[in-house]
C-alpha positions, 0 to 999 in steps of 0.5 A: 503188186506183191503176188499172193498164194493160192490160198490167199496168204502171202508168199512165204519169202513175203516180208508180212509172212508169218514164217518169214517174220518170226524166222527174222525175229528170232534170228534177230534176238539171237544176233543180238544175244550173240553180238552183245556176248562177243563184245564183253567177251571182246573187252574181258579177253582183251582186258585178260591179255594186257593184264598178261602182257602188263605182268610179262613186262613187269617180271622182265623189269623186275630181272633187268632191274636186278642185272643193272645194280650188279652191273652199275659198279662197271659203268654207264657204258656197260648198262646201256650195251646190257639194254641194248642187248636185251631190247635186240634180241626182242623180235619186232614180230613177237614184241612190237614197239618192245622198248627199254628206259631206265633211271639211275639217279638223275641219269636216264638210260634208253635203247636205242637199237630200235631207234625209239629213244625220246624224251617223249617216250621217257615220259609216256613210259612214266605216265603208263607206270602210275596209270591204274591200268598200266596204258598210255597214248605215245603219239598215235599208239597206246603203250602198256608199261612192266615198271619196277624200282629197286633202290636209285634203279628204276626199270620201265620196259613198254610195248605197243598193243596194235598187234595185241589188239589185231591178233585178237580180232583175227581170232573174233573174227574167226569165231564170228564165222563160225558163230554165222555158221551156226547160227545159219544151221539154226535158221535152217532148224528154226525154219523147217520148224517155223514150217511144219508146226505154224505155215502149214497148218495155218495155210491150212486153215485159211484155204479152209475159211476161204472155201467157206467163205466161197461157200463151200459150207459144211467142209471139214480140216483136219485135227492138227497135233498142237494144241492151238491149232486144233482148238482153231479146227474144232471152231472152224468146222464147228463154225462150218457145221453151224453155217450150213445148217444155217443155209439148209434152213435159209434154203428151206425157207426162200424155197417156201418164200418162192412157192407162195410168191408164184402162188400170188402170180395170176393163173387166168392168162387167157383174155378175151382179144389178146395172145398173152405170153407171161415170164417170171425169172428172178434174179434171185429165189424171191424178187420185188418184180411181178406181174398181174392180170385182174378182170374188172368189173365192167368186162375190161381187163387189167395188166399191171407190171411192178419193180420194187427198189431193192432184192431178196425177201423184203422187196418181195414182201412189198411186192405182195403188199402192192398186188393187195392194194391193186386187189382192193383198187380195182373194188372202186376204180376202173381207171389205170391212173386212179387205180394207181392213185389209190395205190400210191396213197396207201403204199406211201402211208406204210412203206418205209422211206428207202422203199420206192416202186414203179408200176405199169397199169394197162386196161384192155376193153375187148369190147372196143379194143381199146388200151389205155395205160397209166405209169408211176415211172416204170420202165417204158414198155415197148410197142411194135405196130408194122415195123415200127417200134415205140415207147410208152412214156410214164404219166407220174412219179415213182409209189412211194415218192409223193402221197398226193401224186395224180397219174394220168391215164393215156390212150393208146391206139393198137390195131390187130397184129400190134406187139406191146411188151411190158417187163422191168428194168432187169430185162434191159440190165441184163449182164453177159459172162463178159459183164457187158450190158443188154441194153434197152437198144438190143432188147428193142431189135430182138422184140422187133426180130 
């Protein structure tokens, strides 16, 4: 897994790295650039020395041709040891495969000091002579040829261009590292450059963007002296500003959502029979859970508990809409199950179809004590009674699922010093630091504890 910085860029040696992408690619255009220079300049001073050479060759044809017409007169013999001189006194280090063929008439004279003489050679030398650039292959080598006539004389002197070639590739090579020099000094430029004028201030800017995105909203960068970059710091901040008024007034405004949604929570908690103890604790500013506690017009006494699907301010706006259709149910019905009926019809009609919510009803006769409930599939409520804990079950389905739904109201039998917690799933979904679950088995040892 590649490491990533603090400020969530990649490593700066990464290869997805701005600096070290552009550090490559200019680097790459100027290998190229330097490459495709040293190769012409290769062919041009290789083609410019053996033009030199081709000269030097031919003036040195040029002044044999005018030595062997003086010396024709003494003989063949004192031609060929004229060659022979002539060829010896070239060192093989100053004048590689230097060798001498002339033709008089129908003789052919060659030196043989070097031991190079062959018809062979004759006739490569004849090739190279009327060959546009002077060159042509002998064997495994290339030749280049100085040729000159005068009269029945014709002079060709030829040498091999190996070492011609070598010496100018020692010299490239040369000028090569030295160019590798340089061209590591200008990366080191380029780099510091590439460092101070683009990684920094974009490290900058992104550590910026991520606290705002952590929501550190409002924090400003600093200006930046290029043009581009300061342009990007003015909308960041810009944007920064923006996004924390933008969070003042969600604030202001969930702070308002929160005040009028405890406002809707009940305030009589005192009923007649009963020791109540009631909390609401949001997992967020507002929620779609809440709790109720209506009289009923015959003296008992309604406890409802609701959990909307969802969070935020819509699940709380259904919530609200819920405890106004328990408000108007308990006008004609006294019943936990036909109150939910009632509810579960109207809700259906208006909700939308992601919108599902389950309810508990309990009705507490302080008369008789008797408790009956009815659930639309909400979370059980737990019941001690000694030491015994158990569940109350639900009677139908989920507000929300069915129109026609019917719920049916259960009895309950309790005796004084019983315990009945009703809560909703978030009491049992509860996550510690650690991200591990409450539970509903832990949540029943503590209500037993």
């Amino acid at each position: 897994m590649r490491r990533r910085s603090d400020n969530g860029l990649p490593p700066e040696s990464s290869p997805s790295s701005i600096r070290f992408q552009l550090l490559v690619s200019v680097n790459l255009v100027l290998a190229v650039a330097v490459a495709v220079f040293l190769v012409m300049d290769y062919q041009a001073e290789l083609a410019e020395r053996i033009a030199d050479k081709h000269i030097s060759l031919q003036e040195e044809a040029l002044t044999m041709a005018q030595a062997i017409r003086r010396l024709c007169g003494d003989g063949l013999q004192t031609v060929q040891k004229y060659i022979d001189d002539v060829c010896g006194r070239m060192r093989e280090s100053h004048s590689p495969g230097h060798h001498i063929a002339v033709i008089i008439g129908d003789r052919v004279l060659q030196a043989v000091v070097h031991h190079r003489s062959s018809p062979e050679m004759v006739a490569a030398m004849r090739r190279a002579a009327v060959a546009p650039n002077h060159r042509a292959r002998f064997g495994d080598r290339e030749l280049v040829v100085g040729a000159v006539e005068i009269g029945d004389v014709t002079v060709y002197v030829s040498e091999y261009l190996i070492d011609l070639r070598q010496a100018l590739h020692a010299e490239y090579w040369f000028r090569l590292l030295a160019i590798a020099g340089l061209g590591l000094l200008a990366a080191a430029v380029v780099d510091a450059v590439l460092l101070r004028v683009i990684v920094r201030p974009t490290a900058e800017l992104a550590a910026t963007i991520r606290r705002i995105g952590s929501g550190e909203l409002g924090i400003q960068t600093r200006g930046f002296q290029s043009a581009e970059y300061a342009f990007l710091g003015r909308a960041i901040n810009e944007m920064s500003r923006s996004l924390a008024e933008v969070e003042r007034h969600r604030q202001r405004e969930m702070a308002r959502a929160r005040r009028i949604q405890e406002h809707l929570l009940p305030t009589q908690t005192e009923v007649p029979g009963l020791a109540l103890a009631c909390l609401f604790q949001p997992a967020e500013i507002v929620a779609g859970d809440y709790y109720d506690i209506v009289p009923l017009p015959d003296g008992c006494w309604l406890l409802g508990v609701a959990d909307v699907t969802g969070h935020g301010v819509p699940a709380a706006m259904v919530a609200t809409m819920l405890k106004t259709f328990v408000t108007h149910a308990v006008e004609h019905h006294t019943d936990p199950g036909e109150i939910l009926a009632f509810v579960n019809a109207r809700f259906t009609a208006v909700a939308l179809p992601e919108h599902f919510a389950s309810m508990l009803l309990a009705r507490w006769n302080p008369a008789t004590a008797a408790l009956d409930y009815a659930s639309a599939g909400h979370e059980p409520p737990l019941l001690l009674s000694g030491d015994q804990v158990s569940e109350l079950r639900a009677t139908g389905l989920l507000l929300g699922a069915v129109a026609e739904a019917r719920y049916s109201a259960q009895h309950v039998k309790v005796v004084t010093g019983d315990r009945l917690l009703l809560t909703t799933d978030g009491a049992s979904e509860t996550r510690n630091p650690e991200g591990k679950l409450f539970g509903r088995r832990r949540l029943g040892e503590l209500f037993r504890a």
